[in-house]
N, CA and C atoms as a LAMMPS dump frame, in Angstrom:
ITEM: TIMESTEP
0
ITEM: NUMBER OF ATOMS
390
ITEM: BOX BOUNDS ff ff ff
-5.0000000000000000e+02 5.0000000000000000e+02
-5.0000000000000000e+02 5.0000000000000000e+02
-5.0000000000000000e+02 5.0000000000000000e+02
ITEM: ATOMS id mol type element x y z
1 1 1 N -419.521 472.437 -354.034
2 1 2 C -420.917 472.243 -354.356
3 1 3 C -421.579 473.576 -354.699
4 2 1 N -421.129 474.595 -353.777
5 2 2 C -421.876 476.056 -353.985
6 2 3 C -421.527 476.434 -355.547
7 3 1 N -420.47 476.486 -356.016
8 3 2 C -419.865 476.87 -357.298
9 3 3 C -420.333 476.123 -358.127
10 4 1 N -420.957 474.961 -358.353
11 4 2 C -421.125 474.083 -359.262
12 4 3 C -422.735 474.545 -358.931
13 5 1 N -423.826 474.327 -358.068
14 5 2 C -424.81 475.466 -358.305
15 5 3 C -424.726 476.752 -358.615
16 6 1 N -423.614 477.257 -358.429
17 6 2 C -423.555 479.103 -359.656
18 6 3 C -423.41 478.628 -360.824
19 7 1 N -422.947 477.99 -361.471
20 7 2 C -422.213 477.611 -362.632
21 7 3 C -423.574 476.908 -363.314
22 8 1 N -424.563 476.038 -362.991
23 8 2 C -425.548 475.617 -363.389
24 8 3 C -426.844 477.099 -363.453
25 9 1 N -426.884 477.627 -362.675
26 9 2 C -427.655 478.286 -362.457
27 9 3 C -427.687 479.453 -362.959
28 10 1 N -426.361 479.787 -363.44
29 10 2 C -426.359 481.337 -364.376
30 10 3 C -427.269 481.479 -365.516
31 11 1 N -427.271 482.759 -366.055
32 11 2 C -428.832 483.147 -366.543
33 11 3 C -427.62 482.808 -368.221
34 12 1 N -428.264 482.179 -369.12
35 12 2 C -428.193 482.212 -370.942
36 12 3 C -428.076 483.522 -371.415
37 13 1 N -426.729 484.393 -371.881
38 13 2 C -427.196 485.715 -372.453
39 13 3 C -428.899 485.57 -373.526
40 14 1 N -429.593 487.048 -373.873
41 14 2 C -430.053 487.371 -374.847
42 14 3 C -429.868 487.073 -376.02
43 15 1 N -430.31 485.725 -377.072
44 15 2 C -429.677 485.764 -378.259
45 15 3 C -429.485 486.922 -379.249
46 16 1 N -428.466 487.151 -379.778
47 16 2 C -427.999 488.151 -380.864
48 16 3 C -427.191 487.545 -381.82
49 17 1 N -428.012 488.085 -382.966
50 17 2 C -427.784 487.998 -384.81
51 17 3 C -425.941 487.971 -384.8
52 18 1 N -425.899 488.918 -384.171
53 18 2 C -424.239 489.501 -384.729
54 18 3 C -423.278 488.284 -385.068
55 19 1 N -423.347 487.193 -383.941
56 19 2 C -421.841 486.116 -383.893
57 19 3 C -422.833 484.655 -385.096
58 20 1 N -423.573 485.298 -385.484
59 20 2 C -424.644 484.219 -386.523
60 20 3 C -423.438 483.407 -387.487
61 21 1 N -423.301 482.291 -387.863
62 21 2 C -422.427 481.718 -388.546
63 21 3 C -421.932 480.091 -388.867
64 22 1 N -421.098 479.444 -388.748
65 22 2 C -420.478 478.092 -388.39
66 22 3 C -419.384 478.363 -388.428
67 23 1 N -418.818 477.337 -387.121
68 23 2 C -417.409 477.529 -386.657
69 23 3 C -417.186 476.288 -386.488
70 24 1 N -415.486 476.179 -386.803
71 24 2 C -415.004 474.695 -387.286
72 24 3 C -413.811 474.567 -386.15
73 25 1 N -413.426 473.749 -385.488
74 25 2 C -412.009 474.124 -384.682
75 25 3 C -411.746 472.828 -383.959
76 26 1 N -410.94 473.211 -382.914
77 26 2 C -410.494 471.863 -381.602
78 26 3 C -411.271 471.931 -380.263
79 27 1 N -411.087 470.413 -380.297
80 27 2 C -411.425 470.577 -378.408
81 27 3 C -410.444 469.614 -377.862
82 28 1 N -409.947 469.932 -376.391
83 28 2 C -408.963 468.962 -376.023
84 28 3 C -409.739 468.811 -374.768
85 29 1 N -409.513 467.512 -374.457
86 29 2 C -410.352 467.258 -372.965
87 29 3 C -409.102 466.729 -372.271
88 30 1 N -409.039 466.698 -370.925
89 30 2 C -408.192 466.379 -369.589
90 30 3 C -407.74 465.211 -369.484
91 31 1 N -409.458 464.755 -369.286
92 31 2 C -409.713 463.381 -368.694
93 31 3 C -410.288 462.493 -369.693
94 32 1 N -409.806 461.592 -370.542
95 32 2 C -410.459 460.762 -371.463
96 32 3 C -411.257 460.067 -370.939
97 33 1 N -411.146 459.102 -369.78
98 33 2 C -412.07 458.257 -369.666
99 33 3 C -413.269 458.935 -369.054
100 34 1 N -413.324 459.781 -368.425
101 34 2 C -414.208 460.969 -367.791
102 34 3 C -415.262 461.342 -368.956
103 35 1 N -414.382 461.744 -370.39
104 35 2 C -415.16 462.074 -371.564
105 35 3 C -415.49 461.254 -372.421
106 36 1 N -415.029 459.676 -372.719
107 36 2 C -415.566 458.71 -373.208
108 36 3 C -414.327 459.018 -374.455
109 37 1 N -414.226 459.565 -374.667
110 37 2 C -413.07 459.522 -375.833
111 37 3 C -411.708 458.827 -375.74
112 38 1 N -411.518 458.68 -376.879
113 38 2 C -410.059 458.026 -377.087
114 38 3 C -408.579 459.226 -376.968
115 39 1 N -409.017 460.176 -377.477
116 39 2 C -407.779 460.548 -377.222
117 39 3 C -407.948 462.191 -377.083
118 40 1 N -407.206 462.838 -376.517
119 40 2 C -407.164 464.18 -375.94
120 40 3 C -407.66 465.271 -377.038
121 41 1 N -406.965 465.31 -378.027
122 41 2 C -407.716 466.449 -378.941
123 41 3 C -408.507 465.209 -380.155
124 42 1 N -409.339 466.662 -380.796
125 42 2 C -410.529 466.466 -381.68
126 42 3 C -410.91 467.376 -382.099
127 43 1 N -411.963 467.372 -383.116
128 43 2 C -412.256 468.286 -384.008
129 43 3 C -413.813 468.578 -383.686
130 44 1 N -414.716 469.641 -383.712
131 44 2 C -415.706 469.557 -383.514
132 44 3 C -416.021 471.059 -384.131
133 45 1 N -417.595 471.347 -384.23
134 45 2 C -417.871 472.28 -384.991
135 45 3 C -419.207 472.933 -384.336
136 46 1 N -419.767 474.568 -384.276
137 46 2 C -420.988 474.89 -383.977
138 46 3 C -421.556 475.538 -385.256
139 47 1 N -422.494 475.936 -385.002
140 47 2 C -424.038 476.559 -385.473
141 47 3 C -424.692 477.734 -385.224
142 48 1 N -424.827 478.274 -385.02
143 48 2 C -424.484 480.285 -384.648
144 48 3 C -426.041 480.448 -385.658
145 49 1 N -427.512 480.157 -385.077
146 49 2 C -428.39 480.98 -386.077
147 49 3 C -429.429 481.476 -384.977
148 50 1 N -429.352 482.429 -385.415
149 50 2 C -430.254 483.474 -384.792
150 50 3 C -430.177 483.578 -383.102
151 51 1 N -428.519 483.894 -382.966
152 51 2 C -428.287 483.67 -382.15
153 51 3 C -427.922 482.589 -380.893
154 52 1 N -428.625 481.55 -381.461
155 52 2 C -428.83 480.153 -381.087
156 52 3 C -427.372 479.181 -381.771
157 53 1 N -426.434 478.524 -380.558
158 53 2 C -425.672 477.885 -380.895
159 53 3 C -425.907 476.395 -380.699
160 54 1 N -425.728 475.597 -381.561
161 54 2 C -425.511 474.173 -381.78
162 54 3 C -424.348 473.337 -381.599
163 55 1 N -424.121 472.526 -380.654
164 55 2 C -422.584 471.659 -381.183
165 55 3 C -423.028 470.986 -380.585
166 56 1 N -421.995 469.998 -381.562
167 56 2 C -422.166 468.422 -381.078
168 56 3 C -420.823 468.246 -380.834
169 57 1 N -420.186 467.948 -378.962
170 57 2 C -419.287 468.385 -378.177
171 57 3 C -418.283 466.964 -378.432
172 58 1 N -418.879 466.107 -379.027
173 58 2 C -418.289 464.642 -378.938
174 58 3 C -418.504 463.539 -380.398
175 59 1 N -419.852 463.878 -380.489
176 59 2 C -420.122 463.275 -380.962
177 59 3 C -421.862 463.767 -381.383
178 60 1 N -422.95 463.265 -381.97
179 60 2 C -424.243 464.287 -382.208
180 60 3 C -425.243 463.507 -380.924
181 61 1 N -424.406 462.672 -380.269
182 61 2 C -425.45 461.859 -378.969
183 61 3 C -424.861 463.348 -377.782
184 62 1 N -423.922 463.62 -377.88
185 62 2 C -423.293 464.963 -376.846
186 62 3 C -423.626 466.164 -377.166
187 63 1 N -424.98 466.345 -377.677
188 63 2 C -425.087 467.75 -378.194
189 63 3 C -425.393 469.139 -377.322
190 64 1 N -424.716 470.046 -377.262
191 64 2 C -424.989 471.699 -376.656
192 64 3 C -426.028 472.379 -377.095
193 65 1 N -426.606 472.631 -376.55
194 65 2 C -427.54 473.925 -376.882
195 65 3 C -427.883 474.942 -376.094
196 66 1 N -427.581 476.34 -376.74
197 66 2 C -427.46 477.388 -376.042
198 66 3 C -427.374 479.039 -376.417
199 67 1 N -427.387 479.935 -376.427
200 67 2 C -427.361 481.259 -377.012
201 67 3 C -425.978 481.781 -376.911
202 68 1 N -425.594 482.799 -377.626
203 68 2 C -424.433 484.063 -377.727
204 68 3 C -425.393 485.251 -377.657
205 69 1 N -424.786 485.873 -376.873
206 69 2 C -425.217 487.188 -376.685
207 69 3 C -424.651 488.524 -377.624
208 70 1 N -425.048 489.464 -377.301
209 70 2 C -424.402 490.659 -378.099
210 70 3 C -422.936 490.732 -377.652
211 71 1 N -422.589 490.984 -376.499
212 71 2 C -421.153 491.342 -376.216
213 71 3 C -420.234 489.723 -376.68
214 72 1 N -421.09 488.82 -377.475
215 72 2 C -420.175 487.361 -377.116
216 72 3 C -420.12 486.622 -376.836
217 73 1 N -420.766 486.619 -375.428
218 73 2 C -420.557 485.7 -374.475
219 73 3 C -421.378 484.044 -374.973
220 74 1 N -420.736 483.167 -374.669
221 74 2 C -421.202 482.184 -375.093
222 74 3 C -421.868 481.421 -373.572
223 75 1 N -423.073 480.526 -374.134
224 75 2 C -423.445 479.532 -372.892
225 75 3 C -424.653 478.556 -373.398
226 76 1 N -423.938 477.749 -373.309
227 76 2 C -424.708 476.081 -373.537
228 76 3 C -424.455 475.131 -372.836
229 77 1 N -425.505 474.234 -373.051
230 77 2 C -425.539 473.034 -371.718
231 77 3 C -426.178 471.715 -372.71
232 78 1 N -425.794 470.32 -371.98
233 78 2 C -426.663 469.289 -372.712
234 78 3 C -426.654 468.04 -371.486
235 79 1 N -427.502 467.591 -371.583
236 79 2 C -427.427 466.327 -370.637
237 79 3 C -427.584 465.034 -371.321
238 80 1 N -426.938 464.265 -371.078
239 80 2 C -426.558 462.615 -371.508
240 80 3 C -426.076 462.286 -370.544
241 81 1 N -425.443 460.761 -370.605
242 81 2 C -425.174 459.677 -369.31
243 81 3 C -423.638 459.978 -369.783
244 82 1 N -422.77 460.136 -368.869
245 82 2 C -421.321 460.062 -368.909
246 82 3 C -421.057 458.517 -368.577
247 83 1 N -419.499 458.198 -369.223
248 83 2 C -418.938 457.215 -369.349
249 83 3 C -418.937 456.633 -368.046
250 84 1 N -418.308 457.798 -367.005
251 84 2 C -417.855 457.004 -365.348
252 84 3 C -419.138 457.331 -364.579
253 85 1 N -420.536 457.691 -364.834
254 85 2 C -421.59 458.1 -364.13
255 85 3 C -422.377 456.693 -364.621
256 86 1 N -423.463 456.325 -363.976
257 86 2 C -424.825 455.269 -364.939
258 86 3 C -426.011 456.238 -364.761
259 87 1 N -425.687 458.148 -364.744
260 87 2 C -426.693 458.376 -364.86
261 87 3 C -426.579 459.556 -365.503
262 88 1 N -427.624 460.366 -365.928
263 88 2 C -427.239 461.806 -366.617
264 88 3 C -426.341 462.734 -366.354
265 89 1 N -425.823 463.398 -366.802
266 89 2 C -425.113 464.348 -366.161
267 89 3 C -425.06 465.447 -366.829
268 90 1 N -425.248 466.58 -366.226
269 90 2 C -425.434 468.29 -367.006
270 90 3 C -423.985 468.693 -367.393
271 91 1 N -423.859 469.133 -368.684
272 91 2 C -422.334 469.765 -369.146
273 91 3 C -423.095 471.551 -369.379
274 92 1 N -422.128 472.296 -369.013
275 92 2 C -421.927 473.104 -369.464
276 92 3 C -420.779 474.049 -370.148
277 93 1 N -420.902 474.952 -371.358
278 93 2 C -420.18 475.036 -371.78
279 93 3 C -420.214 476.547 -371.413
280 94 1 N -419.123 476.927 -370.946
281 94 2 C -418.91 478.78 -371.18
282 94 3 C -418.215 479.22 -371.933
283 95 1 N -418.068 480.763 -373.099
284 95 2 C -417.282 481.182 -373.102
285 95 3 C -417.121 482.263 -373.972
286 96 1 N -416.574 482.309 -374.824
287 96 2 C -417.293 484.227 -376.207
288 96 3 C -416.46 483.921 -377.274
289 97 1 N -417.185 484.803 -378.039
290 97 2 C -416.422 485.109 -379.488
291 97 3 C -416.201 486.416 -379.743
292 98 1 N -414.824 486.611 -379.879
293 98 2 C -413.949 487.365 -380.452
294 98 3 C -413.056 487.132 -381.507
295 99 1 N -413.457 488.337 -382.654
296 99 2 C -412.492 488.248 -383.434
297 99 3 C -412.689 486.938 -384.424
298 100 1 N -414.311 486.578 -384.505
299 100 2 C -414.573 485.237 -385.37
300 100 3 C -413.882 484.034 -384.822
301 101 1 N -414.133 484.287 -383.713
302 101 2 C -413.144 482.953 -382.75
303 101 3 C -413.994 482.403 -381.266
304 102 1 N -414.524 481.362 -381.447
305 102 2 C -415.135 481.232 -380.551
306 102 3 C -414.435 480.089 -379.402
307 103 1 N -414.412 480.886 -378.069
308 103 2 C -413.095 480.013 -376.953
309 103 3 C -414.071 479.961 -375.91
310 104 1 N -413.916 478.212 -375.683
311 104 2 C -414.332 478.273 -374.233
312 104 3 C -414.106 476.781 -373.658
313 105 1 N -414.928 476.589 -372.417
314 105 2 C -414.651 475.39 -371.489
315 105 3 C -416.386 475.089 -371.124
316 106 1 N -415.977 473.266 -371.855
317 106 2 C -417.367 473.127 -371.869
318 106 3 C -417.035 471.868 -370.622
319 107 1 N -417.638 471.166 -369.355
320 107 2 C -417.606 470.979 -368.301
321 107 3 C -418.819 470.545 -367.475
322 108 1 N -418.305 469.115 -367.182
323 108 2 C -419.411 468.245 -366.06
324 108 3 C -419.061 468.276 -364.29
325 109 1 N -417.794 468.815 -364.344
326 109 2 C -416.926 468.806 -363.796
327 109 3 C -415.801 467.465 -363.225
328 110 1 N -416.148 466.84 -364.237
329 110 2 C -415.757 465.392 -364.623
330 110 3 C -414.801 465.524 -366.035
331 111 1 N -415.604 465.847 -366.576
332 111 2 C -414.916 465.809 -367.831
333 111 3 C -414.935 467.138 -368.578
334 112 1 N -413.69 467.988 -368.447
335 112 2 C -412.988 469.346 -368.666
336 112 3 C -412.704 469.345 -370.371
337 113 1 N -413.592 470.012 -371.438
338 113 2 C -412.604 469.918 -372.371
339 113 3 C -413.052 471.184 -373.247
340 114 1 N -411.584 471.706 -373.534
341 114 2 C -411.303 473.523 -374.306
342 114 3 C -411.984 473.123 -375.25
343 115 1 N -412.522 474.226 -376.031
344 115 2 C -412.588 474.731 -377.388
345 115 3 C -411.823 475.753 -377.944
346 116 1 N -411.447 475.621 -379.23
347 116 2 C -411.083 476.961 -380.09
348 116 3 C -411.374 476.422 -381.783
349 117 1 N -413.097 477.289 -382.018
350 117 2 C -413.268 477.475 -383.183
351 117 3 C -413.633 478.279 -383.981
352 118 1 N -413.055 478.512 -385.001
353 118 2 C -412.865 479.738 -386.341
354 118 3 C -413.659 480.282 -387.121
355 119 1 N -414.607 481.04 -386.818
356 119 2 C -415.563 480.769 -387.976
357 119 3 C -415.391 481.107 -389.389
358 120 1 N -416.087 480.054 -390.367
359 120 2 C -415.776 479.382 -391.58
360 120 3 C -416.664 480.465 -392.51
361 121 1 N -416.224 481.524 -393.047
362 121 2 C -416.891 482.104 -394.263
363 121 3 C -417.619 481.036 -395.42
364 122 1 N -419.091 481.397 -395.659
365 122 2 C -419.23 480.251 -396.531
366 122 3 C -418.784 480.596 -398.212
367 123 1 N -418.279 479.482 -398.517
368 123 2 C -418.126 479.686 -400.214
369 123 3 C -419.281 480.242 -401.304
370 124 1 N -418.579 480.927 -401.811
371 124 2 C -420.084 481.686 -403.053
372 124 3 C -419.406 480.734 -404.062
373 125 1 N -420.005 480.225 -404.97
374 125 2 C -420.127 480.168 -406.451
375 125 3 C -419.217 481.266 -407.415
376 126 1 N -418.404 481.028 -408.025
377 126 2 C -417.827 482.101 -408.87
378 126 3 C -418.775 482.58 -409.743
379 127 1 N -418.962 483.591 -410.288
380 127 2 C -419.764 483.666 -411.423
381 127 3 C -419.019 483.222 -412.566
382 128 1 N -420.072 482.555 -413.546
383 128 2 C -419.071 482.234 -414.866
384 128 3 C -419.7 482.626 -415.991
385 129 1 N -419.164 482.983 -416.974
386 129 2 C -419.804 483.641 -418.618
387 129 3 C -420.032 482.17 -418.749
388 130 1 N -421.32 482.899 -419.748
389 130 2 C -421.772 482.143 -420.295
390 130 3 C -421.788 481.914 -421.668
């Protein structure tokens, strides 16, 4: 119980510009029925603006919201009703980006599931003669 109040209660780094972007990757969860999903891995994606990260952990009803800091560090949280709960339940997600790679463990302590996503350079337009 004490650890699961540290873990709720830790402070959101400072948002910072630097990890600004979209990142595309996997998540594998433990416990399916815990996470409402069908099957262990999946694809999911964040949002990196102005420091401020976005994901939608499941689905866009499971959405994170939360900051990256300068050194990285990642931390977001979202509350919805879990599958085996009939009532809300707080997820949080920890974890950093390195190396355009953002890794972590997002967690109700019910339902455990990794991330690892890449961030996606966006496409320019070629220039073309005219």
């Amino acid at each position: 119980m004490v650890l699961g109040l540290a873990a709720c209660s830790a402070k959101d780094p400072d948002p910072s510009r630097l990890y600004d972007g979209h990142y595309v990757g996997t998540r594998q969860s433990e416990r399916l029925d815990a996470c409402g999903v069908s099957t262990a891995h999946g694809t999911t994606f964040a949002q990196v603006t102005d420091g401020r990260l976005t994901m939608p952990l499941f689905s866009p009803q499971t959405q994170l919201d939360g900051t990256v800091g300068e050194d990285g560090r990642v931390r977001a949280s979202g509350i919805w009703r879990t599958p085996t709960e009939r009532y809300p339940q707080v997820t949080v997600l920890n974890g950093a980006i390195r190396n355009d790679v953002l890794e972590g463990r997002a967690s109700d302590f019910q339902c455990i599931t990794d991330l690892k996503l890449h961030k996606v350079m966006p496409r320019h337009p070629r220039n073309r003669a005219s």
